[in-house]
SERO-177294 format. One record per residue (C-alpha): residue number from 1; residue in one letter; y, x, z. Coordinates in pm, 1 decimal. Each point is the difference from the previous one (the first is absolute). Layout:
<nodes>
<node NUM, "a", <Y, X, Z>> ...
</nodes>
This chain:
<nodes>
<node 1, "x", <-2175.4, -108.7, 1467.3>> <node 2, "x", <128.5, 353.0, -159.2>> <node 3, "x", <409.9, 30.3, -53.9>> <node 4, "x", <189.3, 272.7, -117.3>> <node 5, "x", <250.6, 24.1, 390.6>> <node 6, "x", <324.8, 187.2, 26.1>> <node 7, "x", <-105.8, 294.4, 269.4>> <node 8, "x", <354.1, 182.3, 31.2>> <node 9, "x", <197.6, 195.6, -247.0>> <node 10, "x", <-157.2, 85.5, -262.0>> <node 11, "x", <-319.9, -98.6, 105.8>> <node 12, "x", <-228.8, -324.4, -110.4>> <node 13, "x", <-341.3, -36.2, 67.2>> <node 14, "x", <-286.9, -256.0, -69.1>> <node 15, "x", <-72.5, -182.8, 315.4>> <node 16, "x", <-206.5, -304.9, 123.6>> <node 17, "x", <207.3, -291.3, 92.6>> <node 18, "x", <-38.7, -395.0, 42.1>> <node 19, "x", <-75.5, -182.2, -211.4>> <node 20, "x", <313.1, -290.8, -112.0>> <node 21, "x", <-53.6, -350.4, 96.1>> <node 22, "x", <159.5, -303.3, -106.3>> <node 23, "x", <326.3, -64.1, 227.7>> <node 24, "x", <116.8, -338.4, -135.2>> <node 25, "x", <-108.3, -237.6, -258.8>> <node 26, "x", <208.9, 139.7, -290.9>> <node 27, "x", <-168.6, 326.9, 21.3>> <node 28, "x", <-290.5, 163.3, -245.8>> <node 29, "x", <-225.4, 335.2, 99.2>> <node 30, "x", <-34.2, 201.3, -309.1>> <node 31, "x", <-254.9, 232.9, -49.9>> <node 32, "x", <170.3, 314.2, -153.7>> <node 33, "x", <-103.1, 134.5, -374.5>> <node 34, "x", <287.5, 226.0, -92.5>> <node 35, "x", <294.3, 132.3, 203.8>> <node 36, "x", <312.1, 233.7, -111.1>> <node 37, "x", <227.9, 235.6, 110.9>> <node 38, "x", <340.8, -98.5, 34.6>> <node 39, "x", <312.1, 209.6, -1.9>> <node 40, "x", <130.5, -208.8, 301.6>> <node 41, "x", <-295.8, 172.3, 217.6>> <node 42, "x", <130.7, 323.3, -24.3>> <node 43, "x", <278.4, -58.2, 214.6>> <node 44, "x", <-273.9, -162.5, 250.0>> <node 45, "x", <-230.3, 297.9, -39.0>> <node 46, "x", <239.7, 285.0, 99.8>> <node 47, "x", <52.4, -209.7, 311.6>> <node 48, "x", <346.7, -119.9, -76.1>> <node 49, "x", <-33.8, -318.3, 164.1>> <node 50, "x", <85.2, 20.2, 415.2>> <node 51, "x", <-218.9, -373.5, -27.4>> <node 52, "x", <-321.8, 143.6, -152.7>> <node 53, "x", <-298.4, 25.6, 252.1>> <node 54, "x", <-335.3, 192.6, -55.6>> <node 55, "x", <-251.6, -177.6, -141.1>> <node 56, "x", <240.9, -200.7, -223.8>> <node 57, "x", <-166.8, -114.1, -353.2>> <node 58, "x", <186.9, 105.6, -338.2>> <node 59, "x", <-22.6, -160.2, -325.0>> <node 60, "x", <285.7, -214.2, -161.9>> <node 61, "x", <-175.7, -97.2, -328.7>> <node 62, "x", <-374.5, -111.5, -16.4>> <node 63, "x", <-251.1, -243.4, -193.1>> <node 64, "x", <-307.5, -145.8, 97.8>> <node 65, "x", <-221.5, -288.7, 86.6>> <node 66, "x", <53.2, -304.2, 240.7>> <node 67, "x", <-288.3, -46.2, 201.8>> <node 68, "x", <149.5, -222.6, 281.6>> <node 69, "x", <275.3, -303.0, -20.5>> <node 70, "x", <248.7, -160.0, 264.6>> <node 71, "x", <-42.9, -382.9, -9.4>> <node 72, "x", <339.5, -18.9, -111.4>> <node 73, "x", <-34.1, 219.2, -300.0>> <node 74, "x", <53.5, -218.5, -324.1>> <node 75, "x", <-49.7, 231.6, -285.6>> <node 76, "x", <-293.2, 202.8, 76.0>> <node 77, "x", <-324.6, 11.1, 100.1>> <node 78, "x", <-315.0, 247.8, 67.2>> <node 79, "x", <-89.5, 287.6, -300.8>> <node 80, "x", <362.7, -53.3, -165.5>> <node 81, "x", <76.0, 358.3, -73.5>> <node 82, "x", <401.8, 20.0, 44.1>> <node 83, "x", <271.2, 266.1, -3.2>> <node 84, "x", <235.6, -67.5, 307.2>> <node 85, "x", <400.4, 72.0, -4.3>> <node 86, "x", <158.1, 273.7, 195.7>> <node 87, "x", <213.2, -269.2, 171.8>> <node 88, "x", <-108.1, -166.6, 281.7>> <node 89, "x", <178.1, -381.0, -73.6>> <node 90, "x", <-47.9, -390.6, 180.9>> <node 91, "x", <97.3, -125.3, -350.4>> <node 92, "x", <231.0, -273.1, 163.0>> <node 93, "x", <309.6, 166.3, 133.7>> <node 94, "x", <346.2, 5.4, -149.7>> <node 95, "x", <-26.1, 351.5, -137.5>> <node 96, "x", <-407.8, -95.1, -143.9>> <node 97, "x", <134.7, -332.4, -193.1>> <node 98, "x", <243.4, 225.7, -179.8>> <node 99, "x", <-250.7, 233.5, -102.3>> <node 100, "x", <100.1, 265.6, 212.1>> <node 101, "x", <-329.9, 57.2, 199.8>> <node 102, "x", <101.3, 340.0, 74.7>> <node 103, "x", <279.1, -153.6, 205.6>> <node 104, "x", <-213.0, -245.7, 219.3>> <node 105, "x", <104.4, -100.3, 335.6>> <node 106, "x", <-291.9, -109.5, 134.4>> <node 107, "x", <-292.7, 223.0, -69.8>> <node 108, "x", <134.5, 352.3, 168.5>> <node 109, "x", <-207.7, -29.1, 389.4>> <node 110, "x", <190.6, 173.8, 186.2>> <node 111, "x", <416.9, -41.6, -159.7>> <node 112, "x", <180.2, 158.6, 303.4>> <node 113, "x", <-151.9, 354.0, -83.1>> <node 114, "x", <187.3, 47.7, -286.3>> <node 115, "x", <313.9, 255.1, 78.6>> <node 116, "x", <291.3, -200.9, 6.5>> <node 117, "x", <174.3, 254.8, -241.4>> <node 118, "x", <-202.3, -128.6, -270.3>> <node 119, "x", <50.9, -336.7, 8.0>> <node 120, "x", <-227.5, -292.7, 60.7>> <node 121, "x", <-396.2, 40.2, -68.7>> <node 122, "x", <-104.1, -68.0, -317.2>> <node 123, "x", <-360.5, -138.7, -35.4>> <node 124, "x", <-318.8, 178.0, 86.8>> <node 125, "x", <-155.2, 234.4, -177.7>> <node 126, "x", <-405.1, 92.6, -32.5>> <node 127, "x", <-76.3, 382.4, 161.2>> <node 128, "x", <315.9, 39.3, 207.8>> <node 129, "x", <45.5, 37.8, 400.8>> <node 130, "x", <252.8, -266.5, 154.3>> <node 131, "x", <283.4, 71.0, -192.3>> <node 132, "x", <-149.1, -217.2, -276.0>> <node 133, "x", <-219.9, -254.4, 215.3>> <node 134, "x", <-293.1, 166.9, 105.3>> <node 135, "x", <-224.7, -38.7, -261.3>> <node 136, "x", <-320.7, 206.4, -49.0>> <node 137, "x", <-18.9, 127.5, -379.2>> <node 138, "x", <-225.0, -20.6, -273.4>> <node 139, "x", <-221.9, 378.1, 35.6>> <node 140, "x", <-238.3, -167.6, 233.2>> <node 141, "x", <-344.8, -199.1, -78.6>> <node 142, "x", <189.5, -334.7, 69.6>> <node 143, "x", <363.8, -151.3, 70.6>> <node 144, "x", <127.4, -287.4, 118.2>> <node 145, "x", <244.6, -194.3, -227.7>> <node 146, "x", <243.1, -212.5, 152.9>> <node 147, "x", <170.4, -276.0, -233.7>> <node 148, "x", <-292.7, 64.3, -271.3>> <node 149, "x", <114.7, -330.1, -177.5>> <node 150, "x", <349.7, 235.4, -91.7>> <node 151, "x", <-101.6, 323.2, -10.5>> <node 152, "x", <-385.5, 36.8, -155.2>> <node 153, "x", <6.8, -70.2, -294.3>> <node 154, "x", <-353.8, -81.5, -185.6>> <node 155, "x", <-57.3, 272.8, -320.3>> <node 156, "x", <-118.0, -91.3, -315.2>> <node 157, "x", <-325.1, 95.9, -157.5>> <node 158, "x", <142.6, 195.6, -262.5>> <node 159, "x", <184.2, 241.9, 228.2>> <node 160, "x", <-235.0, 253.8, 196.0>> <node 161, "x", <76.5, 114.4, 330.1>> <node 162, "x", <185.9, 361.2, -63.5>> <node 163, "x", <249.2, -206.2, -226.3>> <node 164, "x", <54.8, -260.4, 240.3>> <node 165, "x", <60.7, 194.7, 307.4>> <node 166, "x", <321.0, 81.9, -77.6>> <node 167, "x", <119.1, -295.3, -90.5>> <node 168, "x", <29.8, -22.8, 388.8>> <node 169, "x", <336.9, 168.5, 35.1>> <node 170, "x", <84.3, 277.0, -294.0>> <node 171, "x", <-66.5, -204.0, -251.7>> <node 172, "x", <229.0, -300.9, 164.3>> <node 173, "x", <255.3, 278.4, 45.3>> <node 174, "x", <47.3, 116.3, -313.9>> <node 175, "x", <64.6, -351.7, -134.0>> <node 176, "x", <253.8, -65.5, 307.4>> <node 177, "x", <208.2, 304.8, -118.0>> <node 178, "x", <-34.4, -100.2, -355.8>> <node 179, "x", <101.2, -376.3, 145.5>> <node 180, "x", <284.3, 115.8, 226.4>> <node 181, "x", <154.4, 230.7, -270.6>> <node 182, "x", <5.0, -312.7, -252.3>> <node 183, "x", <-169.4, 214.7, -289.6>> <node 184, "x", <88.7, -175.8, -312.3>> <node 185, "x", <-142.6, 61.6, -346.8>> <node 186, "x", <206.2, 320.4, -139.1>> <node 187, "x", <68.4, 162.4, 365.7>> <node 188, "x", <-21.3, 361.2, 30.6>> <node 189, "x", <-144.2, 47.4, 372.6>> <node 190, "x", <-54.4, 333.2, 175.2>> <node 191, "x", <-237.4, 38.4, 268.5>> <node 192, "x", <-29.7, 283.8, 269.6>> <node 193, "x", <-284.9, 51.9, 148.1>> <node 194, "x", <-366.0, 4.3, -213.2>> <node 195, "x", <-273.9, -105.9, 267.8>> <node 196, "x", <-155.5, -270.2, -54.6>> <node 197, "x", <296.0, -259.0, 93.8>> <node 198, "x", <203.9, 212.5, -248.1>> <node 199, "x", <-233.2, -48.5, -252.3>> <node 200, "x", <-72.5, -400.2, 31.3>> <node 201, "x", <391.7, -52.5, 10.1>> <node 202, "x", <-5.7, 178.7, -348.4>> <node 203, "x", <-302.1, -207.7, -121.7>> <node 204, "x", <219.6, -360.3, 152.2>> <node 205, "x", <287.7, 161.2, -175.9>> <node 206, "x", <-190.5, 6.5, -359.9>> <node 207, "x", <-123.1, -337.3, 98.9>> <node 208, "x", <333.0, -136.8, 19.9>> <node 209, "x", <95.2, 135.3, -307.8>> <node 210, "x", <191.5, 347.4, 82.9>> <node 211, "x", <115.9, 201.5, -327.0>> <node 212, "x", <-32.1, 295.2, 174.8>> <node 213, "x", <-183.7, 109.4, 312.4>> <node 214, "x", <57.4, 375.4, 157.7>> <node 215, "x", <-194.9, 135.5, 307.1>> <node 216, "x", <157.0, 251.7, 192.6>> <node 217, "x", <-239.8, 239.9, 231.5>> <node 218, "x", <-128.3, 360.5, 27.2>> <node 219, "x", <-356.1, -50.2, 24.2>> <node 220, "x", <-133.4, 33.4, -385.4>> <node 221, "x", <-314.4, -182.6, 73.6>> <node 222, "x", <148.8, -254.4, 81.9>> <node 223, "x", <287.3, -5.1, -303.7>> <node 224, "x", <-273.6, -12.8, -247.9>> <node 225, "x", <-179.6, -280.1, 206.4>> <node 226, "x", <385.9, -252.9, -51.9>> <node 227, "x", <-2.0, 171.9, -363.3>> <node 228, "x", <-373.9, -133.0, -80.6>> <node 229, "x", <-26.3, -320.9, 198.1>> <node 230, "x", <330.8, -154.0, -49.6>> <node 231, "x", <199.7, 224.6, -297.8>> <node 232, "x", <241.0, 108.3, 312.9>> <node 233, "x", <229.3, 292.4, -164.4>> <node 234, "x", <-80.8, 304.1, 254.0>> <node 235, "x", <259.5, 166.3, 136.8>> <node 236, "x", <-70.8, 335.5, 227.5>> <node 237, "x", <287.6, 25.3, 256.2>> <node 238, "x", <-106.2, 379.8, -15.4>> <node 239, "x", <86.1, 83.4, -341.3>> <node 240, "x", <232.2, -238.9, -75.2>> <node 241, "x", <355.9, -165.2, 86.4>> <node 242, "x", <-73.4, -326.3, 40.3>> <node 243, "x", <304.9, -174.9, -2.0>> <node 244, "x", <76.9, 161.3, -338.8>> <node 245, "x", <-308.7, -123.0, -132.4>> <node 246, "x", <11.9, -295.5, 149.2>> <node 247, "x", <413.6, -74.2, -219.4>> <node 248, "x", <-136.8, 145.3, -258.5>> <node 249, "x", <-280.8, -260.4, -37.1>> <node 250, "x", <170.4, -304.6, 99.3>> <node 251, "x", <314.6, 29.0, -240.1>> <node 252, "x", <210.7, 155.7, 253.2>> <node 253, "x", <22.6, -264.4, 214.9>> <node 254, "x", <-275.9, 106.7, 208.3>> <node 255, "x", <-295.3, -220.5, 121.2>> <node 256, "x", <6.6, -388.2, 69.2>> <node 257, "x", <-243.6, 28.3, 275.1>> <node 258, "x", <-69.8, 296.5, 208.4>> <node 259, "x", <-269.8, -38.2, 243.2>> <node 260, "x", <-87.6, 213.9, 278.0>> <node 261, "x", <-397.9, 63.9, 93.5>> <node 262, "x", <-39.0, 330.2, 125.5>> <node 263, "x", <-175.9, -153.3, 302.5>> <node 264, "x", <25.8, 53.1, 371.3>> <node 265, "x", <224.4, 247.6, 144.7>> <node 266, "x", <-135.9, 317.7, 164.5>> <node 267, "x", <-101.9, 82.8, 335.2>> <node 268, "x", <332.3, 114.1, 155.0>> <node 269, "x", <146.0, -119.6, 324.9>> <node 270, "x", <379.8, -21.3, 89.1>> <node 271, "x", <83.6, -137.5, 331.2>> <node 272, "x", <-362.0, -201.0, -59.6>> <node 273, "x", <60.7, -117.5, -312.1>> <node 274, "x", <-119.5, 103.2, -360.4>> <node 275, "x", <240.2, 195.7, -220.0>> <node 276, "x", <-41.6, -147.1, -373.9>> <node 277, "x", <65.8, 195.2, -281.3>> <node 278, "x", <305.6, -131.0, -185.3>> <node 279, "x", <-20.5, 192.8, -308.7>> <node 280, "x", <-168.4, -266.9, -234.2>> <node 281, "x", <191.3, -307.0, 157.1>> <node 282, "x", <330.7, 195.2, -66.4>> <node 283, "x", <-97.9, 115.9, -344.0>> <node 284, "x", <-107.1, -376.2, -51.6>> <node 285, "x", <356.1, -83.5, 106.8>> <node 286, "x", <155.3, 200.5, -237.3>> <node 287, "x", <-202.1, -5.4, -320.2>> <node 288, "x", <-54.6, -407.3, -6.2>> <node 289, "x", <303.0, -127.6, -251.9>> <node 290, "x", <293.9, -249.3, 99.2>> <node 291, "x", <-114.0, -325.1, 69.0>> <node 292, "x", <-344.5, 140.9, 74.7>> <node 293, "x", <-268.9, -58.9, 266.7>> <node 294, "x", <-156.2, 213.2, 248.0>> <node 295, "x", <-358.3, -52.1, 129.5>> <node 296, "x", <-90.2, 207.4, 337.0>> <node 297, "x", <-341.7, -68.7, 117.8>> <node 298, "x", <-249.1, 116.0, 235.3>> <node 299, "x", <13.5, 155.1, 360.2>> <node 300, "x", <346.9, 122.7, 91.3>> <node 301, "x", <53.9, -28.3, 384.4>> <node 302, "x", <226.0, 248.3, 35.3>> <node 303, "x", <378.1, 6.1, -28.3>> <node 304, "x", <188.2, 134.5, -341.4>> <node 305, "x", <368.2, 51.7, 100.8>> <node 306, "x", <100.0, 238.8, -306.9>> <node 307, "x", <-36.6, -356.3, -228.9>> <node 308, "x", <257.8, -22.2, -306.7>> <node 309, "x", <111.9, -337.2, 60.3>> <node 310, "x", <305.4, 30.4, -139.2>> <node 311, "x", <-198.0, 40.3, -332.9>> <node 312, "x", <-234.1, -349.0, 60.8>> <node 313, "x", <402.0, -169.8, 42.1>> <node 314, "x", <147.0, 205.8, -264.6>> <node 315, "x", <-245.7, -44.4, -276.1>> <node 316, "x", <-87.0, -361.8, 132.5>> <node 317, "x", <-358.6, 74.1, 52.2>> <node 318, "x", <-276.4, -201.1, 142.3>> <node 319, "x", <-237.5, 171.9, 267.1>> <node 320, "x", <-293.2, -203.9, 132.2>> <node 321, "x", <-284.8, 146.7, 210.1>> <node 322, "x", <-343.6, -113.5, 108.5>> <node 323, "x", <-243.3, 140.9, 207.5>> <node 324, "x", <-295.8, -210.7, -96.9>> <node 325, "x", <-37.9, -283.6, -223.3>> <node 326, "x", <-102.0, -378.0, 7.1>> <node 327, "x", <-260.4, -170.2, -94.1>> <node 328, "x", <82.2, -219.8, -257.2>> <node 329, "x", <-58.3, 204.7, -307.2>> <node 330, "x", <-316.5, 119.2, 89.4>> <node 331, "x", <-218.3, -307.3, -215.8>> <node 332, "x", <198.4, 86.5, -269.3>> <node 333, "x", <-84.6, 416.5, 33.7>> <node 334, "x", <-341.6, -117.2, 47.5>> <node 335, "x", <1.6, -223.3, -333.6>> <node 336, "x", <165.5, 280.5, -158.6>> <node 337, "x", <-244.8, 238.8, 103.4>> <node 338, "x", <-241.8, -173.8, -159.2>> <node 339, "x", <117.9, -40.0, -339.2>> <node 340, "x", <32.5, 381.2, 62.9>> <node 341, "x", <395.7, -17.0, -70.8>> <node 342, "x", <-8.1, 183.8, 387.2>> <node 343, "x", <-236.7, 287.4, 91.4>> <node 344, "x", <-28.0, 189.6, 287.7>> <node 345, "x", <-300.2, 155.4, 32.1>> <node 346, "x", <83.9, 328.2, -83.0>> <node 347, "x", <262.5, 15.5, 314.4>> <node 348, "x", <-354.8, 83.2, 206.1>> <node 349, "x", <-2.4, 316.5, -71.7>> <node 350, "x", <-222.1, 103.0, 256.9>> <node 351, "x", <-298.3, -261.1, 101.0>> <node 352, "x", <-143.7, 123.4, 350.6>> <node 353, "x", <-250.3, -193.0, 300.1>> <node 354, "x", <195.2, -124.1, 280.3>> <node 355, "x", <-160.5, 329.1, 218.8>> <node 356, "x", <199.1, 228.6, -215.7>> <node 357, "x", <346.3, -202.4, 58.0>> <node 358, "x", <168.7, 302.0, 159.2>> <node 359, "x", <-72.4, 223.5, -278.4>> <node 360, "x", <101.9, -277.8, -252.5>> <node 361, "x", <352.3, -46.9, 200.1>> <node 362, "x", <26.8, 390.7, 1.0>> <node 363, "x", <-11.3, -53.6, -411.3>> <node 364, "x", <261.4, -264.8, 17.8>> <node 365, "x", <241.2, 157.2, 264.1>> <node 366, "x", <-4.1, 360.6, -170.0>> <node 367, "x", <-25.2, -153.9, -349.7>> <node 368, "x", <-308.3, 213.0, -67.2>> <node 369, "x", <-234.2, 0.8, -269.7>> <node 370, "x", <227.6, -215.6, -203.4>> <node 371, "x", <-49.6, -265.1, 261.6>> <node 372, "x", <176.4, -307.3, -100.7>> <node 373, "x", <-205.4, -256.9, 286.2>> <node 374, "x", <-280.9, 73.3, 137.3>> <node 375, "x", <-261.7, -323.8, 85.1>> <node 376, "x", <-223.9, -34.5, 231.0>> <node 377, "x", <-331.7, -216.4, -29.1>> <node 378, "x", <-152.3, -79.9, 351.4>> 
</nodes>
């Protein structure tokens, strides 16, 4: 079959590869309809990761057809179109009873290459070389789906397949932030970061009933998009002070929720490791109001010593972080998606063949062409 393969650096190219077969009896083949760029590639594609090999397959988030079924699978069967979670979860582990499939213990293949200084492994994740189990990713003709009965997930009629895609991991995402910041009816949250994360956390933050919703970014395209889709207040680091802005419209007190989406961190290396950014987590820090909660999210493998902790104790702040999220809202995006309360479809900016894949990650990585996500259809 074709996949889209990690080369080297900066270089991806459509290859030939084996096809997936069935490894156990909870496993399903899909055959591939739609798959998306993720922000958590980029890191991947500039050849961060020391555990990446040529020839690896990419894709975190993709949606197709099942067209062959482990004996043990329960919940599906042949010609069920699904959209399949990020997460790679067994479903029965401590962490997966609590909901926290992100978190599984069981379903990472390989747990002793994860670098001690970042703690245990957390579970495996589609497109990503051993760090995150091994698993090849969605821009191919086929994949193989381990644990189908927890992470496919079967779509309904009403929803076609460029809304459901995401619904694989940004849409899950931005509900998770929204979930882990406890928006209440008459919060004032303030997002950094307007990709397409950014922009379903602002939609999950209407959803839940937000008064007020700002969107902090530079890219204008992209402003408008939050303004349009989910009545986001724009805010254009550029040309404005945002933490001003940001007192001034939450009756001084300054946010209740600040969450932080600006995605993975850029391709620098310190001593071997990535050097995040820390300007949007700080100004986070400092904007969100006493008693407030702080959402970081996304890719951040690198270290951030110049952290104001002494404002998080002073100002008796919450921070919680996730990298991806679980499974267990995803139905109820679907359903959502369907009474059209949740839509996505204009995130794919940029709708390409799988044989252009490099040029469509050169749109996402360089944010060209108001590129928002670029997807691929085999």
């Amino acid at each position: 079959m074709r996949a889209l393969c990690w080369v080297a650096a900066d270089e991806l190219a459509v290859r030939e590869v084996p096809d997936p077969e069935l490894r156990n009896e909870r496993d399903v083949i899909v055959r591939v309809r739609r798959s998306a760029t993720c922000g958590g590639d980029l890191p991947l594609l500039a050849g961060r990761d020391p555990l990446l090999r040529t020839g690896d397959v990419l894709g975190a988030e993709f949606l197709g057809e099942v067209v062959e079924v482990g004996p043990g699978v329960r919940r599906h069967r042949t010609g069920d179109r699904v959209v399949v979670g990020t997460s790679v979860a067994c479903g029965g582990c401590w962490y997966c009873r609590q909901g926290l499939h992100s978190c599984c213990d069981n379903a990472h293949a390989d747990p002793a290459s994860v670098d001690p200084d970042w703690g245990r492994s957390d579970a495996g994740c589609f497109g990503r070389p051993r760090a995150a189990g091994g698993f090849a990713g969605g821009h191919a003709e086929y994949v193989r789906v381990p644990y189908a009965d927890v992470g496919a997930f079967r779509v309904p009629d009403a929803v076609d397949d460029d809304r459901a895609l995401f619904a694989a991991d940004a849409a899950p995402t931005g509900w998770l932030a929204a979930e882990l910041g406890a928006v209440r009816p008459g919060d004032v949250v303030a997002i950094w970061g307007a990709g397409a994360v950014g922009q379903l956390t602002a939609r999950a933050a209407v959803l839940r009933g937000a008064s007020r919703v700002l969107v902090v970014d530079r890219h204008e395209d992209r402003l408008r998009m939050a303004e349009r889709h989910s009545g986001a207040e724009p805010l254009d680091y550029r040309r404005t002070d945002v933490a001003a802005e940001l007192r001034d419209r939450s009756g001084g007190r300054g946010p209740d929720v600040c969450v932080v989406a600006v995605g993975a961190p850029p391709p620098d290396r310190f001593g071997g490791r990535s050097a995040d950014r820390p300007d949007a987590r700080r100004e986070a820090v400092h904007a969100c109001r006493k008693g407030g909660v702080v959402v970081v999210l996304g890719a951040a493998d690198g270290f951030v010593d110049a952290f104001p902790l002494g404002t998080v104790t002073d100002r008796r702040l919450t921070l919680r972080g996730a990298r991806r999220p679980d499974l267990r809202d995803v139905p109820m995006l679907l359903d959502r998606m369907a009474r059209d309360e949740l839509c996505t479809e204009h995130l794919a900016t940029h709708r390409l063949p799988l044989e252009h894949g490099p040029q469509g990650y050169e749109l996402f990585r360089d944010r060209a062409d108001g590129c928002v996500r670029a997807v691929f259809t085999p």
